[in-house]
VEXDO-430507 format. One record per residue (C-alpha): residue number from 0; residue in one letter; x, y, z. Coordinates in Angstrom, 3 decimals, decimal comma, padded with zeros to 6 digits, always signed. Example, Ala and Ser with C-alpha at 12.3 -4.5 7.8 and 13.67 -1.06 7.14 Angstrom:
<sites>
<site><num>0</num><residu>A</residu><px>+012,300</px><py>-004,500</py><pz>+007,800</pz></site>
<site><num>1</num><residu>S</residu><px>+013,670</px><py>-001,060</py><pz>+007,140</pz></site>
</sites>
This chain:
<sites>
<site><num>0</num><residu>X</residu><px>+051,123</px><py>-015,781</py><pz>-020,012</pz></site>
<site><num>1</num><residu>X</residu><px>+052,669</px><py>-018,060</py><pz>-017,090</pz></site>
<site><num>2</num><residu>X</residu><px>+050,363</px><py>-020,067</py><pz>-015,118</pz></site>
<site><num>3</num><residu>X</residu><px>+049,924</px><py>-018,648</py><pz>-011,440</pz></site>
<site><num>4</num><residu>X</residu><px>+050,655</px><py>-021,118</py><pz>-008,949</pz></site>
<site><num>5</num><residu>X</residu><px>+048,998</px><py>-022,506</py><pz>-006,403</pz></site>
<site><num>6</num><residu>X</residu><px>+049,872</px><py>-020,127</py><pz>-003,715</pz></site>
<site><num>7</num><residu>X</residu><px>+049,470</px><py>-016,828</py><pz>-006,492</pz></site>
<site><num>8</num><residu>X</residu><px>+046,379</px><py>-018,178</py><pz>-007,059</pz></site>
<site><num>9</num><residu>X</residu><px>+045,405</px><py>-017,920</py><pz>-003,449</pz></site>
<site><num>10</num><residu>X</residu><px>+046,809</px><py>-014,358</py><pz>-003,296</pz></site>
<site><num>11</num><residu>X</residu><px>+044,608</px><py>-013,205</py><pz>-006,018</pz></site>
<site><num>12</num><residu>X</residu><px>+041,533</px><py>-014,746</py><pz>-004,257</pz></site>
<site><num>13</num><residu>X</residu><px>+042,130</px><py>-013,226</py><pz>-001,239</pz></site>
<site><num>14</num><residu>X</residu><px>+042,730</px><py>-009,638</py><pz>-003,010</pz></site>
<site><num>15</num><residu>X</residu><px>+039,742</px><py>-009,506</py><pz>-004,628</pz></site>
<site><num>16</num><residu>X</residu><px>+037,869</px><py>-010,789</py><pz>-001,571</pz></site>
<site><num>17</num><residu>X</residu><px>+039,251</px><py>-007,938</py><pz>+000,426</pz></site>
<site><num>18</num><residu>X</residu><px>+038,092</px><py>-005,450</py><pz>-002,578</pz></site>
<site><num>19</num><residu>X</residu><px>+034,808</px><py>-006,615</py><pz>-002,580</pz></site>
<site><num>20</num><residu>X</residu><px>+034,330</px><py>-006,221</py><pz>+001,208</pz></site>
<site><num>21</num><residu>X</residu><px>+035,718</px><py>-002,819</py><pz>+000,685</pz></site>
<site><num>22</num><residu>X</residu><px>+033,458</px><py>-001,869</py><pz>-002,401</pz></site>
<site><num>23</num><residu>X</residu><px>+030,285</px><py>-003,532</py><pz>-000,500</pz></site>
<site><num>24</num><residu>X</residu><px>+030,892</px><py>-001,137</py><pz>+002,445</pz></site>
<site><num>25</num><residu>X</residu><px>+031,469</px><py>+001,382</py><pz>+000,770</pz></site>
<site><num>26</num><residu>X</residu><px>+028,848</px><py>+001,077</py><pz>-001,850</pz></site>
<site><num>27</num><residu>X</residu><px>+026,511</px><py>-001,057</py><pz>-000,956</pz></site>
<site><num>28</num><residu>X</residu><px>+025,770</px><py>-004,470</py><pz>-002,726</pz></site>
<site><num>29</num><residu>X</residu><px>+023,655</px><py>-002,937</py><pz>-005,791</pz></site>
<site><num>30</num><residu>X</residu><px>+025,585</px><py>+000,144</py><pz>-006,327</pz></site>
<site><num>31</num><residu>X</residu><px>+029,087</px><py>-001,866</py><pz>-006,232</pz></site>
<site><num>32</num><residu>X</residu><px>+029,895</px><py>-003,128</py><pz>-009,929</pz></site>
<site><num>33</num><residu>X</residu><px>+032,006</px><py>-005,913</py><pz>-010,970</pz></site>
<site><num>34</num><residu>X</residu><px>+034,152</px><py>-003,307</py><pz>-012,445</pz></site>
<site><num>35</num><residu>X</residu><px>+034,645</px><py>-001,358</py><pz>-009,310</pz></site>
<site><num>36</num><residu>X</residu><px>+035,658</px><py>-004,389</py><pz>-007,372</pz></site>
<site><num>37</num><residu>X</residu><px>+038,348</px><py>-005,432</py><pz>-010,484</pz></site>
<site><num>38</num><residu>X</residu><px>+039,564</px><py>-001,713</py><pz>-010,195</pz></site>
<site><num>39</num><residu>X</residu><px>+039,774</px><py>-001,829</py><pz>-006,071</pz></site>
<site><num>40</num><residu>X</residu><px>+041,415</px><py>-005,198</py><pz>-006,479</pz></site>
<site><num>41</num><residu>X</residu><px>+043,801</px><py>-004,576</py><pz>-009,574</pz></site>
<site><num>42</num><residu>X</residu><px>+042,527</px><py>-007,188</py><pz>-011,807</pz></site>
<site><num>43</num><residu>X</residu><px>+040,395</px><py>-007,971</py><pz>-014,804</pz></site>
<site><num>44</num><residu>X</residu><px>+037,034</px><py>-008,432</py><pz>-015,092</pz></site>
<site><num>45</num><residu>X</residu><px>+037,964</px><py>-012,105</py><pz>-016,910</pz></site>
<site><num>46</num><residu>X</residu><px>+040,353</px><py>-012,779</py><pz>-013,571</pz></site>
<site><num>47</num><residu>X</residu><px>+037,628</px><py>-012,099</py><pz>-010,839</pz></site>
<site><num>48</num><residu>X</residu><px>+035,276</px><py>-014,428</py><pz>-012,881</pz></site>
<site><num>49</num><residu>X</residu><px>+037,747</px><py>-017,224</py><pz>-012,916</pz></site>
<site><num>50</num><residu>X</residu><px>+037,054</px><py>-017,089</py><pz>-008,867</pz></site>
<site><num>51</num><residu>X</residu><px>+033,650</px><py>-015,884</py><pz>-008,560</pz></site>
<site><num>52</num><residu>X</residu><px>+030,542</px><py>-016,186</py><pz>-010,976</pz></site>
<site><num>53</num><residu>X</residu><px>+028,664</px><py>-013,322</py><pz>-009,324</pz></site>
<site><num>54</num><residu>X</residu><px>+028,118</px><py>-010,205</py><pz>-006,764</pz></site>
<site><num>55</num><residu>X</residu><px>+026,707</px><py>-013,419</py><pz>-004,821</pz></site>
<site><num>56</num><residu>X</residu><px>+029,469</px><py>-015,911</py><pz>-004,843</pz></site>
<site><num>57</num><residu>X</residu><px>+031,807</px><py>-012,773</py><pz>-003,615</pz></site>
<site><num>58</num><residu>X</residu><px>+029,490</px><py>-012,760</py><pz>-000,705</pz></site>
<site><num>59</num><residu>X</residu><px>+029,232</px><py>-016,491</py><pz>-000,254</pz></site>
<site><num>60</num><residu>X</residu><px>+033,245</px><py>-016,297</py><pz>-000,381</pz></site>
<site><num>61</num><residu>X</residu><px>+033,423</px><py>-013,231</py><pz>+002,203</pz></site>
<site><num>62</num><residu>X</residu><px>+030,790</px><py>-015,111</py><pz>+004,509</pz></site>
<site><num>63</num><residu>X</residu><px>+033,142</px><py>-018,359</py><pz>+004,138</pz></site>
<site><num>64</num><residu>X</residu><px>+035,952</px><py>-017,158</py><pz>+005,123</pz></site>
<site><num>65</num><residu>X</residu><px>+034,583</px><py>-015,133</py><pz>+008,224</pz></site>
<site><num>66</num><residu>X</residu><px>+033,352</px><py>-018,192</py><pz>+009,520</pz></site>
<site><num>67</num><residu>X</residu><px>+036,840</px><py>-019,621</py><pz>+009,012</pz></site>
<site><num>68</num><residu>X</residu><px>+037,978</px><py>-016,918</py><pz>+010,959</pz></site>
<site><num>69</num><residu>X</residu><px>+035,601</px><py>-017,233</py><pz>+013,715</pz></site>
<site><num>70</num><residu>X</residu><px>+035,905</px><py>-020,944</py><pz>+014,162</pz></site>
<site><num>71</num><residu>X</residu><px>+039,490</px><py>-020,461</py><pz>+014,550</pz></site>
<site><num>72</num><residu>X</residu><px>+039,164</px><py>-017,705</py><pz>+017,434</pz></site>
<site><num>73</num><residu>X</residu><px>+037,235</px><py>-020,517</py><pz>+019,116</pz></site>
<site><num>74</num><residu>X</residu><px>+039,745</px><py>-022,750</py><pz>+019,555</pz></site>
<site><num>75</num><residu>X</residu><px>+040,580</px><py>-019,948</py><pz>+022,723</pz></site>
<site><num>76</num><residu>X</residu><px>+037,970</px><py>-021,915</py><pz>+024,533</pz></site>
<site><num>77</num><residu>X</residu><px>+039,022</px><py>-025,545</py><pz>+024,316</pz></site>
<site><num>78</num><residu>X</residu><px>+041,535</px><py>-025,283</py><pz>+026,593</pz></site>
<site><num>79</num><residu>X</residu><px>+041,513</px><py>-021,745</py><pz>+028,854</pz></site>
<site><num>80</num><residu>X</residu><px>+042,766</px><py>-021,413</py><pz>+031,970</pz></site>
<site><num>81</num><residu>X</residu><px>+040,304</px><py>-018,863</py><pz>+032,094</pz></site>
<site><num>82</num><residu>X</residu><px>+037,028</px><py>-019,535</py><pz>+030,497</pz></site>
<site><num>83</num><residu>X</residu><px>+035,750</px><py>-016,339</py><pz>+031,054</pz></site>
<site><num>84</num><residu>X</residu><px>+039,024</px><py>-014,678</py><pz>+029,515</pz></site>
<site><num>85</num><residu>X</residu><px>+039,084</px><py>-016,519</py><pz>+026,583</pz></site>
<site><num>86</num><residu>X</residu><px>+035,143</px><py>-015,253</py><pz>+025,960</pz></site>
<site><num>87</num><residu>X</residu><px>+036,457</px><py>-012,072</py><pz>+026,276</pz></site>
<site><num>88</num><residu>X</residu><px>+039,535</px><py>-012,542</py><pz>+023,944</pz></site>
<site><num>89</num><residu>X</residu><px>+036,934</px><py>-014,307</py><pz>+021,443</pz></site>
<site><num>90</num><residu>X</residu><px>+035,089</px><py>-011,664</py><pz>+021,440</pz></site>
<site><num>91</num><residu>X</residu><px>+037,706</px><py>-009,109</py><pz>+021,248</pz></site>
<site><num>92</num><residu>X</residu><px>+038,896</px><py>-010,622</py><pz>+017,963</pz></site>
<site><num>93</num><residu>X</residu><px>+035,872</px><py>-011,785</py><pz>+015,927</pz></site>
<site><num>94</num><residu>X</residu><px>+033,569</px><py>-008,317</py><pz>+016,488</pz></site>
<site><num>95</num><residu>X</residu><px>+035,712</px><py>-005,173</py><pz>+018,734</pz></site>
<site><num>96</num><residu>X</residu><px>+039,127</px><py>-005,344</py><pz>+017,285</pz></site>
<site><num>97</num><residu>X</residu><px>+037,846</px><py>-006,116</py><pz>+013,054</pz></site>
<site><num>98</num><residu>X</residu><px>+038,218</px><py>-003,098</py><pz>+011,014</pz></site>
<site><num>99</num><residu>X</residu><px>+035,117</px><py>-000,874</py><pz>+011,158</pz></site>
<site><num>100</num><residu>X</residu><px>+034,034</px><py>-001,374</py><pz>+007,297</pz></site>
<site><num>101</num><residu>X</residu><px>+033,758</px><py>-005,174</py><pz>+008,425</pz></site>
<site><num>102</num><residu>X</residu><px>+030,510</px><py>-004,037</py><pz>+010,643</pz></site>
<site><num>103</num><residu>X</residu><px>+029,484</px><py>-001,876</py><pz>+007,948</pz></site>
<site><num>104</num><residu>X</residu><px>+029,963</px><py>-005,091</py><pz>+005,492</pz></site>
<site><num>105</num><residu>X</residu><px>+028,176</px><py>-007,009</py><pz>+008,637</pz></site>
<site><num>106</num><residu>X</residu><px>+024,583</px><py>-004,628</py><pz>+008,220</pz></site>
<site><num>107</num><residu>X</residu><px>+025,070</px><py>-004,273</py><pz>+004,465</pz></site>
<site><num>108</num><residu>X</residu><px>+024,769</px><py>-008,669</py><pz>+003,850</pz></site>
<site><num>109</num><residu>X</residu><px>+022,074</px><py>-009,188</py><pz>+006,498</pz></site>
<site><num>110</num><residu>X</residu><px>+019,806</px><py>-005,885</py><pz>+004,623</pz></site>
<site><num>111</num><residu>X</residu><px>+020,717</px><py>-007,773</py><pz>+001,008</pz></site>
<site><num>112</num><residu>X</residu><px>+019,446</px><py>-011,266</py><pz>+003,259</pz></site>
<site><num>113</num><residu>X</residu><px>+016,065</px><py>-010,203</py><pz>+003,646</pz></site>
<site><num>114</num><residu>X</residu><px>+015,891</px><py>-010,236</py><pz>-000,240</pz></site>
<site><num>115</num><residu>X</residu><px>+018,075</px><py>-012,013</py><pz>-001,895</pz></site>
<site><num>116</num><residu>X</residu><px>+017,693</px><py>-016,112</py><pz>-001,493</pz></site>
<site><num>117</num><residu>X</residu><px>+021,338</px><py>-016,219</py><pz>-002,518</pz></site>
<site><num>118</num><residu>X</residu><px>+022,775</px><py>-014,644</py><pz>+000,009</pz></site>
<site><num>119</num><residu>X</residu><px>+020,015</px><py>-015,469</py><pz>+002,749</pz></site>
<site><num>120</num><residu>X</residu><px>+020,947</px><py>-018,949</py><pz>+002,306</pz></site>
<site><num>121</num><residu>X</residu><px>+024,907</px><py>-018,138</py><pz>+002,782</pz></site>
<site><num>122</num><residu>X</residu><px>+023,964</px><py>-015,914</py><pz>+005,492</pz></site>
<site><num>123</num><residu>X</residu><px>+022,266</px><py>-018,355</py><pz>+007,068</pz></site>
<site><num>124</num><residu>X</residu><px>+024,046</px><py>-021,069</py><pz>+006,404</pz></site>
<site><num>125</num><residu>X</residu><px>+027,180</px><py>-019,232</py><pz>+008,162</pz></site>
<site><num>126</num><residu>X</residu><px>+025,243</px><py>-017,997</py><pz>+011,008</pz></site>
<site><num>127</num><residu>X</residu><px>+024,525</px><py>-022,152</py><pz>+012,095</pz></site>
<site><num>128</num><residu>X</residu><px>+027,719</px><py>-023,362</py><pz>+011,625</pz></site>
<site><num>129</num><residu>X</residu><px>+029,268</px><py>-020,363</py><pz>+014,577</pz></site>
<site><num>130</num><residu>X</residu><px>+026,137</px><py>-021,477</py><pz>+016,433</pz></site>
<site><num>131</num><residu>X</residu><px>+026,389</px><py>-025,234</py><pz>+016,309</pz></site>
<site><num>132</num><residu>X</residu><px>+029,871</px><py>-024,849</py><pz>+017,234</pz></site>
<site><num>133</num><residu>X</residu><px>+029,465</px><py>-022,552</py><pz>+020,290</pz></site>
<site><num>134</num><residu>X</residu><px>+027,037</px><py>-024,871</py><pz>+021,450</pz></site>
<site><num>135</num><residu>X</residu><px>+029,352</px><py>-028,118</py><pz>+021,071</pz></site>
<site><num>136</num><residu>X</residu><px>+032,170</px><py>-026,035</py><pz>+022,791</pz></site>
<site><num>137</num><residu>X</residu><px>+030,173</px><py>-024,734</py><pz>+025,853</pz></site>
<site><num>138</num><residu>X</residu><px>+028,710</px><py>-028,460</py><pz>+026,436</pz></site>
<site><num>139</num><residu>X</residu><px>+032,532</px><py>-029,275</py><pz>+026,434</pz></site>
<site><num>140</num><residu>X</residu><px>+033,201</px><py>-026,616</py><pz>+028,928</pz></site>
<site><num>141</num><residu>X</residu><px>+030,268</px><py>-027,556</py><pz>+031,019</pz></site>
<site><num>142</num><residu>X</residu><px>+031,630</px><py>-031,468</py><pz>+030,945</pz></site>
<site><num>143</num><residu>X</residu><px>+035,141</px><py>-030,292</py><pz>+031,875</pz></site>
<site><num>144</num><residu>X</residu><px>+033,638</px><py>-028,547</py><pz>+035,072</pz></site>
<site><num>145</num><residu>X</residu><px>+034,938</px><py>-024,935</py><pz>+033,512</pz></site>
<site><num>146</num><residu>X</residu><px>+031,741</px><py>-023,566</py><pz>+033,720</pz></site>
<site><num>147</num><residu>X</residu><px>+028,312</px><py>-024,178</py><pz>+034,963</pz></site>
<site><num>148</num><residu>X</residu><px>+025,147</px><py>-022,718</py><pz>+032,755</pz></site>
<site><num>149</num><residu>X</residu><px>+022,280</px><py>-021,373</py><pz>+034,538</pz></site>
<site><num>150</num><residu>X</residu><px>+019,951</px><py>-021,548</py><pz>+031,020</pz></site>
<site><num>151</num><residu>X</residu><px>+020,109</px><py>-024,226</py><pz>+028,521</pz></site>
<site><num>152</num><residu>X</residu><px>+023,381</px><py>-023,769</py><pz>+026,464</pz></site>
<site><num>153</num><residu>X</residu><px>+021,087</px><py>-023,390</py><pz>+023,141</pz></site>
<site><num>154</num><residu>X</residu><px>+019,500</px><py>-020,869</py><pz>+024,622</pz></site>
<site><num>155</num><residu>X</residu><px>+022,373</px><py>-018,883</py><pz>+025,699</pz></site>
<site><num>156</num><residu>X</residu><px>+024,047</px><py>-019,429</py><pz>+022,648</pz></site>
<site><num>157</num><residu>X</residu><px>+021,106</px><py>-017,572</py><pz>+021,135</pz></site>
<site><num>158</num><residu>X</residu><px>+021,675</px><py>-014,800</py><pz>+023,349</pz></site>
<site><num>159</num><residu>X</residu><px>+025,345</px><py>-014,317</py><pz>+022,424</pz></site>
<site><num>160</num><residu>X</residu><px>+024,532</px><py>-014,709</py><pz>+018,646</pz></site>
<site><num>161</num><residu>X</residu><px>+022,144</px><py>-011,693</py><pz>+019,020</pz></site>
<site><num>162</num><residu>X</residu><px>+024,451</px><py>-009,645</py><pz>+021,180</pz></site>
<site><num>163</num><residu>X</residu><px>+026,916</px><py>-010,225</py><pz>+018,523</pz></site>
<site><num>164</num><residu>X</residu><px>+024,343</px><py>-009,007</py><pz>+016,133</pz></site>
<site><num>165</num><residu>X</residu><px>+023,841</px><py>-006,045</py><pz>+018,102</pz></site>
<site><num>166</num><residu>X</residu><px>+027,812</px><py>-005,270</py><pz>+018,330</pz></site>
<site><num>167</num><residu>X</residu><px>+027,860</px><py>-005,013</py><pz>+014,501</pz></site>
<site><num>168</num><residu>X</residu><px>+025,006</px><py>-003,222</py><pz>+014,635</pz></site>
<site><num>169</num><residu>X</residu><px>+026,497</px><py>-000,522</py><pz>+017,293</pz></site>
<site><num>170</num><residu>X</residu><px>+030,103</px><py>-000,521</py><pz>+015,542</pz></site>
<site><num>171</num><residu>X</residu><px>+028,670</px><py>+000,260</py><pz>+012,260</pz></site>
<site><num>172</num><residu>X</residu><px>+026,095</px><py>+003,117</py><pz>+012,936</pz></site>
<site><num>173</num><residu>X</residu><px>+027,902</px><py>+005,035</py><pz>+016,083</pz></site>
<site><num>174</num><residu>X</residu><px>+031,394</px><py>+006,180</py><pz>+015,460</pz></site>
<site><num>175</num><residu>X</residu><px>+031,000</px><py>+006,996</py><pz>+018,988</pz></site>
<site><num>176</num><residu>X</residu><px>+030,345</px><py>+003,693</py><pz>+020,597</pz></site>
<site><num>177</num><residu>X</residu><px>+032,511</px><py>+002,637</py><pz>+023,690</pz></site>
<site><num>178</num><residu>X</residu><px>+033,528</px><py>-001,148</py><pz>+022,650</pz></site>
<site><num>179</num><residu>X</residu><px>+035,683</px><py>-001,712</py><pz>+025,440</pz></site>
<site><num>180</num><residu>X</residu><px>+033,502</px><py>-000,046</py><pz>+027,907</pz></site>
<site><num>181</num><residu>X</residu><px>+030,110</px><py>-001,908</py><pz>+026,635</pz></site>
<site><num>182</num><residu>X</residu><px>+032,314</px><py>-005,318</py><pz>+026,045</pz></site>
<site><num>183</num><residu>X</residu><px>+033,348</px><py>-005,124</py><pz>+029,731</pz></site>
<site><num>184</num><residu>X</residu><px>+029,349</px><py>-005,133</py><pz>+030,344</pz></site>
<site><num>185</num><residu>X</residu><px>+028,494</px><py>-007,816</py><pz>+028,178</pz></site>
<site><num>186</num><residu>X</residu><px>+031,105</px><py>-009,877</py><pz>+029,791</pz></site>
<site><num>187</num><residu>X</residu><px>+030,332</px><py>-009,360</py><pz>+033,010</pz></site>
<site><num>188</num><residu>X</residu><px>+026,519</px><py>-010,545</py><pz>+031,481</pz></site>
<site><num>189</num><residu>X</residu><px>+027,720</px><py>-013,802</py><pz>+030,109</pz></site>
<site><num>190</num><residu>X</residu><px>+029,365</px><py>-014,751</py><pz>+033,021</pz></site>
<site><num>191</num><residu>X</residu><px>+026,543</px><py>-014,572</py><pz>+035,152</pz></site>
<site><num>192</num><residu>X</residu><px>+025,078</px><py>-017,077</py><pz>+032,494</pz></site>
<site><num>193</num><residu>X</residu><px>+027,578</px><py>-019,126</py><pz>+032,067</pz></site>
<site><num>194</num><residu>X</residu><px>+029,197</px><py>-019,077</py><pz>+035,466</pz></site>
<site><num>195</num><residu>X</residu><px>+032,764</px><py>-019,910</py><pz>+034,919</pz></site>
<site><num>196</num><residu>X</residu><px>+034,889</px><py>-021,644</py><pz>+037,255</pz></site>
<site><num>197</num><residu>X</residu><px>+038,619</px><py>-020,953</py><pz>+037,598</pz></site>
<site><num>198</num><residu>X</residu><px>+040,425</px><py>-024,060</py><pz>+038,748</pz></site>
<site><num>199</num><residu>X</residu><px>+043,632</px><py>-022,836</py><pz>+039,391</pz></site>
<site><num>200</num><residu>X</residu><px>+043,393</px><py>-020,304</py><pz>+042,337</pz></site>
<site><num>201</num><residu>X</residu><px>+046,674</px><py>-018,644</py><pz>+040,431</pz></site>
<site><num>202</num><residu>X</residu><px>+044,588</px><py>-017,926</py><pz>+037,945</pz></site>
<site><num>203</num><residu>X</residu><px>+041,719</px><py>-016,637</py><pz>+039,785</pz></site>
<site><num>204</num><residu>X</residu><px>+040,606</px><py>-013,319</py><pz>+038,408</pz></site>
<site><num>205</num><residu>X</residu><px>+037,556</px><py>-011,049</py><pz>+039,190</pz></site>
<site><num>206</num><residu>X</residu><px>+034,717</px><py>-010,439</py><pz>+036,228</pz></site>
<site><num>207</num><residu>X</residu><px>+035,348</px><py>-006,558</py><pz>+036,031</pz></site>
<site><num>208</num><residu>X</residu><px>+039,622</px><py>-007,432</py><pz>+035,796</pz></site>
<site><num>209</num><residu>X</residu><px>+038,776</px><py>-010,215</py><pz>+033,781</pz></site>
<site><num>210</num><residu>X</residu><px>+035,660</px><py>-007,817</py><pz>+030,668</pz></site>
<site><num>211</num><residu>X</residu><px>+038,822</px><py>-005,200</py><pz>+031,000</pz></site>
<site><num>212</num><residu>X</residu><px>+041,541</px><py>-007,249</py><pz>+030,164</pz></site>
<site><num>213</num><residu>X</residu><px>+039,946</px><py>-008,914</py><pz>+027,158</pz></site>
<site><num>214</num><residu>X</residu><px>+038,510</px><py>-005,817</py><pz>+025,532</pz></site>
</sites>
């Protein structure tokens, strides 16, 4: 059989990541087998173990690359015009816009947390790396004059994690939750918070124009 390269290699990773969030929502993490995540994903038992050892590395590789994925969304707010807009947009993308088995996935790892070491430790572990970098960005935001907290950033930083929390929480359980309608709340929350300052008049933009636009 020919060796997969580099970038096939990648590809199969990423499938069988995908399957296994798909399986775990589905399933939950005990019912889900090895062999239903192989099926899901189109490969062999021997293939997914060449990437992952265990139910708990696939969870430790979901978790990694969420955070990935959320660090990059961040990058909105190193240079906005429009620090409230880019909150918005951030949010928009890492929690509102995901697929809805991702929330489910969300509430299915943070149950298996209170249990499992494992995956309390990756959960965790991901959860201080989004907060330690929130933190760093609104003290950057603060220095650059964009905004101007009313709370000490850690603090508020705790806040967002657990209205984040409660976003998953909402998406997951209520296929009848307004998104847009509660994000344009939540918004209009955080900026009285953070108070953001828009330094080009151009760009000046009211908090209800601003919560609708991003969500």
């Amino acid at each position: 059989m020919p060796k997969l390269s580099e970038s096939q290699q990648e590809m199969r990773r990423t499938r069988i990541l995908d399957a296994a969030e798909i399986c775990f929502a589905r399933a939950g993490f005990h019912r889900t087998t090895v062999q239903d995540i192989c099926k899901e994903a189109g490969v062999s038992a021997g293939a997914l173990y060449i990437y992952f050892g265990s139910k708990e590395a696939l969870i430790e590789g979901i978790s990694s690359r969420s955070r990935e994925e959320v660090l990059e969304a961040f990058d909105k707010l190193r240079q906005p015009q429009d620090f409230a807009l880019a909150l918005g947009q951030v949010m928009h993308e890492c929690i509102l816009s995901r697929p809805a088995h991702k929330s489910v996935l969300w509430l299915e790892i943070s149950a298996e947390a209170t249990r499992n070491s494992a995956i309390s430790a990756t959960h965790h572990n991901c959860e201080r790396h989004i907060c330690e970098e929130l933190i760093t960005l609104l003290q950057g935001a603060t220095r650059e004059g964009w905004i101007a907290p009313v709370l000490p950033i850690p603090d508020i930083v705790a806040a967002m994690l657990v209205i984040a929390d409660g976003l998953f929480l909402r998406r997951a359980v209520d296929p009848h939750f307004d998104a847009a309608g509660t994000g344009q709340t939540i918004l209009t929350m955080l900026a009285g918070l953070i108070h953001p300052i828009v330094a080009q008049p151009a760009a000046a933009t009211s908090i209800n124009r601003t919560a609708a636009e991003a969500v």
